[in-house]
N, C-alpha and C positions, 0 to 999 in steps of 0.2 A: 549374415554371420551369426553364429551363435552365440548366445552371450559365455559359455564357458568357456571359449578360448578368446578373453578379453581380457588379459591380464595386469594392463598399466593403472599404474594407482595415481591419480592427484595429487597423495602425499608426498609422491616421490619414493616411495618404502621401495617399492617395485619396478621393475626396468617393463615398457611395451616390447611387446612381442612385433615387431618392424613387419613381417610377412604377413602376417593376420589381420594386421589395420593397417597397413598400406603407409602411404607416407602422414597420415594424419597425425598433427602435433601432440596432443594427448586426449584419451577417447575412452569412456569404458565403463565397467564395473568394477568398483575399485575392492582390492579385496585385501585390506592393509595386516598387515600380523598386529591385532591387539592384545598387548599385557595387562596381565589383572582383569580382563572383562572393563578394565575402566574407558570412559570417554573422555576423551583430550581434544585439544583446538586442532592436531591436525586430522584426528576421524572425523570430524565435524568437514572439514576441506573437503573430505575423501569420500562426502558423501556425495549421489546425487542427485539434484534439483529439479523437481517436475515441474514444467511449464505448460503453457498450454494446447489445446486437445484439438481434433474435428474428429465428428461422428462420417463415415460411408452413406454411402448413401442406401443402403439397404440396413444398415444398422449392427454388419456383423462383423465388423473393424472401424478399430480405431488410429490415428495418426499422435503420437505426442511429442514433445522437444524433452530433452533433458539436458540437463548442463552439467557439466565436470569440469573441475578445477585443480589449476598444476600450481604447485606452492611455488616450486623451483622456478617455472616460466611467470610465475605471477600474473596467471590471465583466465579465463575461461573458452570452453569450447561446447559448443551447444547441438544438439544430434540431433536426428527422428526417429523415432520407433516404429513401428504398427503392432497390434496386437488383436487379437480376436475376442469378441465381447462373451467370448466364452470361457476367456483365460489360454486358448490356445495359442500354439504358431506365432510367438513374438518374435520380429524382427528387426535388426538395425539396418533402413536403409541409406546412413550415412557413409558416403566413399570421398568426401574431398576434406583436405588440410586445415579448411576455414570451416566458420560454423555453418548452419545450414537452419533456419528458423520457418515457425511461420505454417507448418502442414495443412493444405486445405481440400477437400477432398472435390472433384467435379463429379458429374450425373455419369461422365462413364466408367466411375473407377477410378481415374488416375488421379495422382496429390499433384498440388502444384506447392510450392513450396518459396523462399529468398533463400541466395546466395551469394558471394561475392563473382563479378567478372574476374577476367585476367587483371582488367585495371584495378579492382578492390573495389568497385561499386556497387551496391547491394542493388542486386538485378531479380526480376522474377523466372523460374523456371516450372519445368514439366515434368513427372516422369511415370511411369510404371506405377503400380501399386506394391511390387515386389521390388522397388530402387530399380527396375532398367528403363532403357532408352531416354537416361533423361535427355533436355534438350533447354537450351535457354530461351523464353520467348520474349523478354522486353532487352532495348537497348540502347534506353537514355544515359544521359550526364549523371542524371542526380541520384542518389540513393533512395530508391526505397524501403518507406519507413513502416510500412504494412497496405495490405488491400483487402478488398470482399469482392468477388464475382456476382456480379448480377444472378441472380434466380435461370433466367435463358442461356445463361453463358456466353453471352455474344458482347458483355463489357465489363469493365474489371474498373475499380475506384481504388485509386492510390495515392496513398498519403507522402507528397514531397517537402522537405524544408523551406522554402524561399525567402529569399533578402528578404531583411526588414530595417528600415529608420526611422521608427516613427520615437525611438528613446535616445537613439545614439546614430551620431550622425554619420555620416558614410567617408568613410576616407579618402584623401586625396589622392585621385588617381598617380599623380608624380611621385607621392608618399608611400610605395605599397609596405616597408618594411616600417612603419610609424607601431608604433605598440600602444600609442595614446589614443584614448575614446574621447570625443565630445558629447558631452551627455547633456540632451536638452529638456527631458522628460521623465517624472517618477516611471518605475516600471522598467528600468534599465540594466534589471538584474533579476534575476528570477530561478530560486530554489537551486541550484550551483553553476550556472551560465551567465555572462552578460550575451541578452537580448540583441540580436542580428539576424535571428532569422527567426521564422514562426512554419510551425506547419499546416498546409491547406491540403483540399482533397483535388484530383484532379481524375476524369474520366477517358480511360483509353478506351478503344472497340480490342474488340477480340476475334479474329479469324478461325478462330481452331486450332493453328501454331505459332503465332506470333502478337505482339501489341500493334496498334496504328502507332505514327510519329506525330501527331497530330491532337492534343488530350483537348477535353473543355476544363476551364479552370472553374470549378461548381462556386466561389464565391466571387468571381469575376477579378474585379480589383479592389476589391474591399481589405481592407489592412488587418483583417482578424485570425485569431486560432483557430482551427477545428482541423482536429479535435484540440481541447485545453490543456495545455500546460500545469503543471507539469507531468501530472499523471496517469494525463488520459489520453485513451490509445484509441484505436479499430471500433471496439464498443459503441463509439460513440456518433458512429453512422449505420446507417442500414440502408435497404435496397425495397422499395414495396415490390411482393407476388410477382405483380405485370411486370417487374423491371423497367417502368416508366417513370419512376422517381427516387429519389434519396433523401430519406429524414438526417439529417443533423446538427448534432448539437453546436452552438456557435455563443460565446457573449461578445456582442459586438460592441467590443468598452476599446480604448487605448488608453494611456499612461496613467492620469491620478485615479480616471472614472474604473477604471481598469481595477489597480490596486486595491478601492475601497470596496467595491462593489464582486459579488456573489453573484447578480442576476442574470446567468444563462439561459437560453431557450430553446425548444426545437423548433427547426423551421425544414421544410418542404420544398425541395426540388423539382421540379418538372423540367426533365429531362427534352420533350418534344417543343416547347413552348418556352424555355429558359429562363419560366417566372418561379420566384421565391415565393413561399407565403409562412410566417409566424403562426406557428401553432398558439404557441401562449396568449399574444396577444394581439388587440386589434394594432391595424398596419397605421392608425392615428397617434397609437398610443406614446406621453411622453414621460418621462420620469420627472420626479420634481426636484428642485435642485439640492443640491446634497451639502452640508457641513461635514465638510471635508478632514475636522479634527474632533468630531466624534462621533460614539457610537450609531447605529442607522436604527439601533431597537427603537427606540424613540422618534425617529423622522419622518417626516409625511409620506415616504419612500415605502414604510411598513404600518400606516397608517388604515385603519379600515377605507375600504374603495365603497365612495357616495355609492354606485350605481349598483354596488353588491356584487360584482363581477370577479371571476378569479382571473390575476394578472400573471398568475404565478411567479413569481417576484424575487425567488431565490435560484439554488441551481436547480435546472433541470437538463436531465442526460441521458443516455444509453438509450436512446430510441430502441419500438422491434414492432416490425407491422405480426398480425398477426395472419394466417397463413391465407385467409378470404378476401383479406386486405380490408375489412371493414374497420381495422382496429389500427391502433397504433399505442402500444404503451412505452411510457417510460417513466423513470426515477427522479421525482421532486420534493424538496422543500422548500417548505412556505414563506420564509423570510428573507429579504437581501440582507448583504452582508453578513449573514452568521450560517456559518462553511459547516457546523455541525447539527445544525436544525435535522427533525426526524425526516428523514427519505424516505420517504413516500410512494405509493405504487399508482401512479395516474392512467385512467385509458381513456382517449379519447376517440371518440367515436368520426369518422372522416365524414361522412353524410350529414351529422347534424352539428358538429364541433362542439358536444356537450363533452364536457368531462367526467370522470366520476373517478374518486381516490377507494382502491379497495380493499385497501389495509391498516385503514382506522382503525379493529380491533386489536392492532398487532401494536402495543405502545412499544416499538423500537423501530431501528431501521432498516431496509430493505437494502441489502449490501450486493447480491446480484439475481437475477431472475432468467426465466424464458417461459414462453407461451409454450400450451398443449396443443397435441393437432384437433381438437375438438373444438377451437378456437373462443372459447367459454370456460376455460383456467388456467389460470398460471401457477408456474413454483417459483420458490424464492427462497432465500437464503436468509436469515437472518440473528442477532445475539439475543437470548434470553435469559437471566439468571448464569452469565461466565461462562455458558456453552452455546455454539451456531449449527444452527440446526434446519431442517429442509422444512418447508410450510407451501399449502395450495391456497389458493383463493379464489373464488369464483368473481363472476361479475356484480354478482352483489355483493362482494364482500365479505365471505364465510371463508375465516381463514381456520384450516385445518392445519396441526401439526404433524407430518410425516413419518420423523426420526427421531431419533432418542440416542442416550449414551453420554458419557464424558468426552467429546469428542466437537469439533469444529468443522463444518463444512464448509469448504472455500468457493463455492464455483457450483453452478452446476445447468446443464443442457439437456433437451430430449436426444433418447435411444431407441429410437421403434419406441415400446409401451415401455421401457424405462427410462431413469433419471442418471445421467452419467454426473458424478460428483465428483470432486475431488475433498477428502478427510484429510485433519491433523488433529495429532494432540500434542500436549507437551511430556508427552514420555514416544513421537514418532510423526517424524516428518512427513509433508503430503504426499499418498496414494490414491491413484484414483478407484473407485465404486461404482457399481451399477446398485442402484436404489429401485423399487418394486413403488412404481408410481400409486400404488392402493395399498399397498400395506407397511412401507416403509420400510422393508426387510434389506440391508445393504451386504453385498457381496463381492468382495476385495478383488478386482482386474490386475493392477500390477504389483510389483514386489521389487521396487526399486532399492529398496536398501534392507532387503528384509537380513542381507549376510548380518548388518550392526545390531538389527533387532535382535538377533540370535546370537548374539556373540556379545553383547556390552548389559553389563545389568545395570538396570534401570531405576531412579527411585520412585518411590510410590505417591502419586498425587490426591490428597483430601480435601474436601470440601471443608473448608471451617466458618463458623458463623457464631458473631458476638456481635453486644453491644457498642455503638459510638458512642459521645457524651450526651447527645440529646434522645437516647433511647432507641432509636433506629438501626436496624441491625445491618452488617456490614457480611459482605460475600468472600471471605478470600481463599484462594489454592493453597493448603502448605503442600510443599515439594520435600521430602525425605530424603536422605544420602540413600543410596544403593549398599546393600545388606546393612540395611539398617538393625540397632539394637536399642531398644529401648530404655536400657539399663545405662546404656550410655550418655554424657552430654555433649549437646555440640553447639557449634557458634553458630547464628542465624542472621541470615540478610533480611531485609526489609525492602521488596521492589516498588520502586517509586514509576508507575506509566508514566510517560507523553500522552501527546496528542491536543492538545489536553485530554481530548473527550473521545478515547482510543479502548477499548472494552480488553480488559483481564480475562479473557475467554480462554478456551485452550489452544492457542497459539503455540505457534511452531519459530522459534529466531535459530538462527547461524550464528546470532553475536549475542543478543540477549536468550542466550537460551538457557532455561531454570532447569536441564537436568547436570550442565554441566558443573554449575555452581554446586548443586546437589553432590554431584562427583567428585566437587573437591571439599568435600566435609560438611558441607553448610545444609541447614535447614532454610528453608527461602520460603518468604508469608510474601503470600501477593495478592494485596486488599484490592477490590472492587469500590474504589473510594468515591466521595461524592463528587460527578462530572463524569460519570463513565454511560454510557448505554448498557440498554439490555435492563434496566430495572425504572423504567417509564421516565417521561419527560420531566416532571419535577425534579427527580434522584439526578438525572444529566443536567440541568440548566441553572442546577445551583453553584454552580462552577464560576460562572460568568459572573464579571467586576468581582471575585469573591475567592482569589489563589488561595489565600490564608486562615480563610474561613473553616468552615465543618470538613471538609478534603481533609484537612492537618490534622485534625481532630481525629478523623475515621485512621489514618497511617497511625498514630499514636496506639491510638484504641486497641488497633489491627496487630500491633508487635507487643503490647501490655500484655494482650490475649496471647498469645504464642508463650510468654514467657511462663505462663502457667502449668505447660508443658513439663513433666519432671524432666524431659530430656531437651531443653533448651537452658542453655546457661544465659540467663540475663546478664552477664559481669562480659560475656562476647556477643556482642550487635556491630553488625555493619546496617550502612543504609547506601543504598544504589540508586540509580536511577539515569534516564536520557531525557533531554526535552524539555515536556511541562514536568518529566520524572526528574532530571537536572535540578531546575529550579526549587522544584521541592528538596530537593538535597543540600541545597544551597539557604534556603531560608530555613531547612531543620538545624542548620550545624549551627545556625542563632538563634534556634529555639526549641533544642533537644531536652534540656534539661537533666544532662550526662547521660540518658539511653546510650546513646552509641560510640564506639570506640574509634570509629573511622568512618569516612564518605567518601562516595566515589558519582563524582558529576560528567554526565557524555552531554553534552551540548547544550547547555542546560543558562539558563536566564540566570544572570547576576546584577544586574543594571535594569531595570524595567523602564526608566528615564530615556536610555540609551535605547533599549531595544524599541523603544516606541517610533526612533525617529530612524533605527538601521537597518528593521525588516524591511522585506521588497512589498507584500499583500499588505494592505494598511488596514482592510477590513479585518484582519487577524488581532490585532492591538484595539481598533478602536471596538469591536464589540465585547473581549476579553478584559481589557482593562477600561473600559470607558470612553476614550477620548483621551487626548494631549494632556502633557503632565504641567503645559502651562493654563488651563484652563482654572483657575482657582477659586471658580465659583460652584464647581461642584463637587460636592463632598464626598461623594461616591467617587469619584474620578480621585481627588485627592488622600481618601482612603487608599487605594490600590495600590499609589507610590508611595505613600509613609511604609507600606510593608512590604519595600521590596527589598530581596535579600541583603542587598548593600547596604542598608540603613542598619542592620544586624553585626557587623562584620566585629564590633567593640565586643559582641558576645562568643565569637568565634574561640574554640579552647579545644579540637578535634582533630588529628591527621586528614587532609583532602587532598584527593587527588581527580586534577580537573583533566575533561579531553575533548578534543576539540576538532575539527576539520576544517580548515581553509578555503576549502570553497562549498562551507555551508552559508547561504545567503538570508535564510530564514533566521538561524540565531548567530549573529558573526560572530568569528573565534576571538575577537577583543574581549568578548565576556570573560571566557575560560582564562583570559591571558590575564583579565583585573583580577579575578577571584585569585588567582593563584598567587600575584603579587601581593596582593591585601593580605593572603595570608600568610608568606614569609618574611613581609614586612613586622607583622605582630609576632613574627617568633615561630609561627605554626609547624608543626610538617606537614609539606606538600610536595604533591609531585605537579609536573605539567608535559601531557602525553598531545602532540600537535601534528596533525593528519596535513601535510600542504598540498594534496592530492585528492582529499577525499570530501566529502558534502557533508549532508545533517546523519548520513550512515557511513558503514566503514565497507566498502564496497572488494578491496582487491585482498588478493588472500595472503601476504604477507603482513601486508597492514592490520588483517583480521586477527592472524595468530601472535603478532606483538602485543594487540587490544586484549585478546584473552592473558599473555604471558604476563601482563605489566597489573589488567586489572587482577588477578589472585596473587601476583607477588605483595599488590600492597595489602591488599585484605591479611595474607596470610602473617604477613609483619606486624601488622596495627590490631584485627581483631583474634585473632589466632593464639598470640602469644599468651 
């Protein structure tokens, strides 16, 4: 189908054309009438969302998903493409009502791709390269959650849910309508779920048209993830050359060891022989025992190893043999328990199991990678100085930089002799690039939303850089209204990150997104504070037991500097933020010092006391803040809690308006719901915006364009005026 007779919009602005896309519920290139060239929450809806890729096998098409979203239906629906790595001949081979995810391409041409059956159970199928003849070829009970085709084609590894009680206990059969959990183990909730099932891999054969009935379960009966929860997907297995085995990533922890503990590993399948073998470490090795209420920086756990040996002791993940099979790399850091240690590029060599890390020159992180078919370098992805950008590394180590530009690379895979990437900035959502693996020269494949590009003016993003209080200079974006004038003044936000340790790069959000803010008057300074990557390990790890430290300092610094600006009015400051960006919104508004006229906190820590003992990861709290807030013998640990927001709330004197999601498990909505009390107990103005639907993000598009409508109604009352 061509895309210009695609007419239905996600906004709903637009009616589908019923003949042209068949019965499918809504589907397309959404082409909404916008006024004023301005961007509103619901073009943001109306955009849409590039997902992930497969390269052909000859390298001269590509497969990709895209997603579109219906305000009205409140849902998403998710397509396939192909396109020609020459920019030609784009196609939609999407024909059915439900989404269709997952494009993977075989050795003859054809995608295989997920579906739903009749029954609604995501099944695998087959078809054409041009969308015909599809045909279904697996036809179990359970959904599949993604798969990878052996190298041979002749077996396919797919990822199922399966029961799980190792936190909560399983209900009585007589009981089936009981809505009550017995909870016998930490670990019993995890990032917006209570814990009942986990996903494991299992191995079908493959005929040429159909799956066997018959899978091997790759980790037998063993009670773990893999891939990990909650983020990790497909990545996290792979298939060696021969199709004789499967690396992946496993931590084989349950309930508290689980919670505290980071220490994931790859381990090694054999497919003929159905023995496991640990990559990381010896098959003796034991962990020592862990104080379970505090930090691991300090415990024998990350302790120098007598024997000099690397345990690799933190995460390691995304296996990829490399194409001779002599190699195997993947992504590690070095310490348990702390989830933002530098990610690391390890290969290990299978003949002799030496390892060697080859991007120790690179002080940041290795965010995603793939092997050359020269089988002696890899590219990788990684943040530098606010921008992510493409990098090679040989086997020894010689890390070249590739790309260049204001711009963020997300992703990126071999194409024949290029590099298929995917770019964003934050003046234009992800497209994907073909990148000239030697010269680094990128050349734009699709044009997913290029109608917005052309049709919405945009503000202009600068790099600005000043001083903190201890002399050290600070990174941040100012973001401009669109036709900006200089002559004019305007009110500016102050974006506060997550993550903690989440990089201010050129990122692309649907909810935090700084052109829209931009769109509605505001200037937006978004400092690269201290605890971010991309500006070496020192600059990130000075975060750690230290929320209120020089981070506060650098945000202060960061909007002093802005106000300098003749076209920023300092008399109009807001200050924003989600997360660790929340919290920090939450202990500025006790310690602003009247800067700001209003605060707007998304999930954000108000209780530090509280959150210690209501997060589900425990290794999140005890390496961030130290340890348990009963522990009183250390000062550092007791430091952390005298300065948690709550201790501040007597200085509270600022409109906040808190928001929150209900089935966020990492920060609970009890925080948003005390902060908001505390502050209409003292008088304050506040609002309380309460998601009972949604996690630590705002996921469905009704609830997204209330977040936009609520977040600039209070901005525009409190700082505006």
């Amino acid at each position: 189908m061509n895309k210009s007779v695609i007419t239905f919009l996600a906004a709903g602005l637009l009616s589908m054309t019923q003949k042209e896309v068949q019965a499918q519920a809504f589907i397309g290139r959404q082409k909404p009438q916008i006024e004023n060239r301005t961007l509103t929450p619901e073009l943001l809806w109306a955009m849409g969302r590039i997902g992930g890729s497969s390269v052909s096998p000859d390298a001269k098409q590509i497969a990709y998903n895209v997603s579109y979203y219906s305000v009205a239906e409140n849902k998403s629906h998710t397509v396939i493409y192909t396109l020609n790595t020459d920019g030609s001949d784009e196609k939609l081979l999407t024909t059915q009502k439900g989404s269709e995810l997952a494009p993977k391409y075989l050795k003859n041409g054809k995608i295989t791709f997920l579906a739903a059956d009749a029954n609604g159970t995501m099944q695998l199928w087959m078809m054409n390269a041009d969308g015909s003849a599809r045909q279904q070829i697996s036809k179990g009970k359970r959904d599949i959650e993604d798969y990878i085709f052996s190298p041979d084609e002749k077996r396919v590894l797919i990822i199922h849910s399966m029961p799980y009680t190792g936190s909560i206990a399983a209900k009585p059969a007589d009981l089936p309508k009981t809505t009550g959990y017995v909870v016998n183990e930490a670990m019993f909730r995890h990032w917006d779920e209570w814990v009942e099932t986990i996903p494991q891999p299992f191995i079908y054969h493959f005929n040429g048209s159909e799956l066997s009935t018959d899978p091997i379960a790759v980790l037998g009966n063993e009670p773990f993830e893999c891939p990990m929860k909650p983020f990790g997907g497909i990545e996290q297995l792979c298939w060696s050359p021969d199709s004789k085995c499967i690396a992946y990533t496993c931590r084989k922890k349950t309930g508290r060891e689980y919670a505290i503990s980071t220490d994931s590993d790859i381990y090694l399948y054999n497919i003929e022989t159905g023995k496991t073998t640990n990559l990381c470490k010896p098959a003796n090795y034991k962990a020592p025992a862990y104080d379970f209420t505090r930090s691991l920086q300090h415990q024998k756990v990350n302790a120098p190893i007598e024997d000099g040996k690397d345990y690799n002791l933190g995460y390691d993940t995304n296996p990829s043999f490399s194409a001779n099979g002599k190699y195997i790399a993947w992504q590690s850091m070095e310490r348990d328990g702390y989830e933002s240690d530098r990610n690391r590029l390890c290969i290990y060599e299978l003949k002799t199991g030496k390892k060697t890390y080859v991007t120790e020159s690179f002080d940041s992180n290795v965010d995603a990678y793939t092997w050359a078919a020269d089988n002696k370098t890899l590219y990788f992805v990684g943040t530098w100085h606010g921008t992510t950008h493409v990098y090679s590394t040989n086997l020894k180590g010689q890390v070249k930089k590739l790309t260049d530009g204001q711009y963020d690379y997300t992703d990126v895979a071999l194409c024949g002799k290029k590099l298929l990437c995917g770019r964003q900035s934050m003046k234009e959502p992800k497209e994907y690039f073909l990148v000239d693996a030697k010269k680094g020269k990128a050349t734009q494949l699709t044009h997913e939303n290029q109608y917005f590009r052309d049709n919405i003016d945009w503000g202009d993003v600068q790099p600005r850089t000043c001083k903190s209080v201890d002399g050290k200079e600070i990174l941040s974006w100012i973001v401009l209204p669109p036709r900006f004038d200089a002559n004019k003044k305007y009110p500016a936000l102050l974006f506060c990150e997550g993550g903690p340790q989440s990089p201010v790069s050129q990122f692309w959000s649907y909810r935090w997104n700084m052109q829209i803010m931009a769109a509605n008057g505001y200037v937006v300074v978004c400092p690269n504070r201290r605890g971010l990557p991309g500006f070496g390990q020192e600059w990130l790890e000075e975060i750690s037991t230290n929320y209120t430290g020089r981070c506060m300092d650098d945000y202060k610094s960061a909007i002093d500097d802005a106000c300098k600006f003749p076209y920023v009015d300092k008399n109009r400051l807001g200050c924003v933020g989600a997360s660790f960006g929340g919290f920090s919104v939450y202990w500025l508004a006790g310690n602003h010092d009247k800067r700001f006229k209003a605060f707007i906190a998304h999930d954000g820590i108000y209780n530090l006391e509280a959150q210690y003992t209501e997060t589900e990861e425990a290794w999140f709290t005890n390496w961030d803040l130290g340890g348990a807030p009963w522990l009183k013998d250390d000062a550092t640990i007791q430091r952390t809690f005298q300065n948690s927001p709550h201790k501040f709330i007597d200085k509270w004197d600022t409109p906040i308006l808190c928001i929150h999601g209900e089935k966020d498990y990492r920060i609970v909505a009890s925080q948003a719901m005390s902060a908001f009390n505390a502050a209409r107990y003292r008088g304050i103005p506040a609002q309380l915006l309460i998601f009972p639907d949604e996690n630590h993000w705002v996921l469905k598009p009704q609830n997204g364009i209330l977040w936009q409508r609520t977040f600039f109604a209070w901005l525009d009352k409190w700082v505006k005026k």
